[in-house]
C-alpha angles and dihedrals in degrees: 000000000000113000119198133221105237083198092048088045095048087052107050082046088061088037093060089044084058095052097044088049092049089051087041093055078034093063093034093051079048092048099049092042090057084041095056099042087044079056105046093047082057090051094054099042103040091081090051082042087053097039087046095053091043094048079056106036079051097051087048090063091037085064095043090054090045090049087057103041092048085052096045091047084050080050103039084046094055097047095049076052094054097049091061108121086003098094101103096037086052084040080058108037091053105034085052107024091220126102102041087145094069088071131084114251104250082059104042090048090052099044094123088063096031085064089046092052094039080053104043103102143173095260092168116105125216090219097029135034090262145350098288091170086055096052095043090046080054104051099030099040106035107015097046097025112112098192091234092077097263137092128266085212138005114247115223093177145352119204121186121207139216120277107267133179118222123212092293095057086244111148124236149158126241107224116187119194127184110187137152111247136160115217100269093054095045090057102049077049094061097037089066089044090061114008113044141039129237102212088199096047118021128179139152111237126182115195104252090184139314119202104204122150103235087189094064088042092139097063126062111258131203107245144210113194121165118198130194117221119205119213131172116222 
């Protein structure tokens, strides 16, 4: 018969606890260790990972937009193609809003930018700043030309700005007019600015502000109207 120490037997039984719990903190301390490295590798690759994801993110765009503007350029192409020969029948159609049917339809469906294009002119000057003949001929020979040899206003001054880029980092030109002009006349005025295109001197012209007393549209007022004029270098 074997007989058996209940101390010794308590003992090796602690004993084996010890050893369980030391491999135990063993395999935690491992596992920490690998934790913190795994961690730290993370840590350091995670800006490379971001910048990575962003470069391409950002090329991404840069393609869409290249796919555009490629499309747009095709487009833009075809329809300078297109207005070859057209120019009369476009000067008709938009001086006098009548006839659109006499155009083909890629023109007719694009007439807005058609007239921008038609407008957009070299405005710089090889001896001034910029073509201060062309921009006086505009204004004082198609804006303010009645067709009847009068005026539709008469002009107290015209100021010319400096040459400015809007957000867009399109050029143009600040005009400030101050006239004296009754409704009637400011309207005909307008309706060139926007409306119509000048073949002799062309030039593509946004409203900046016009101060006019609509309550008082019966009397002739004296304006300021400043006008932007686009130009393309």
């Amino acid at each position: 018969m074997v007989s058996i120490n209940p101390a010794q037997s308590v003992d090796n039984s602690f004993q084996n606890y010890r050893l369980v719990a030391i491999k135990y903190r063993i395999y935690s301390a491992v596992l920490l260790v690998g934790l913190y490295f795994l961690w730290t590798y993370i840590d350091a690759i995670l800006p490379e990972y971001e910048a990575l994801n962003v470069t391409a993110a950002t090329a991404d765009e840069t393609l869409m937009n290249l796919d555009k503007e490629i499309s747009q350029a095709r487009l833009d192409d075809s329809m300078v193609t297109s207005l070859s020969g057209k120019t009369a029948d476009i000067l008709t159609v938009v001086n006098s809003q009548t006839g659109c049917s006499i155009l083909p339809k890629n023109i007719s469906t694009n007439l807005n930018t058609i007239k921008s294009y038609m407008l957009l002119s070299d405005l710089e000057s090889e001896k001034m700043k910029y073509d201060e003949k062309k921009i006086l001929a505009n204004i004082n020979e198609f804006l303010l030309n009645d067709g009847r040899g009068g005026k539709y206003a008469d002009i107290t001054s015209i100021s010319i700005g400096e040459k400015k880029q809007d957000k867009a980092k399109n050029n143009f030109i600040p005009i400030t007019i101050l006239m004296s002009v009754d409704y009637r006349g400011l309207s005909q005025i307008l309706d060139a600015v926007e409306n119509k295109i000048n073949p002799d001197f062309p030039i593509l012209y946004t409203i900046e502000s016009i101060n006019y007393d609509l309550v008082n549209d019966q009397q002739t007022q004296d304006v300021t109207m400043v006008l932007n004029a686009y130009y393309y270098k």
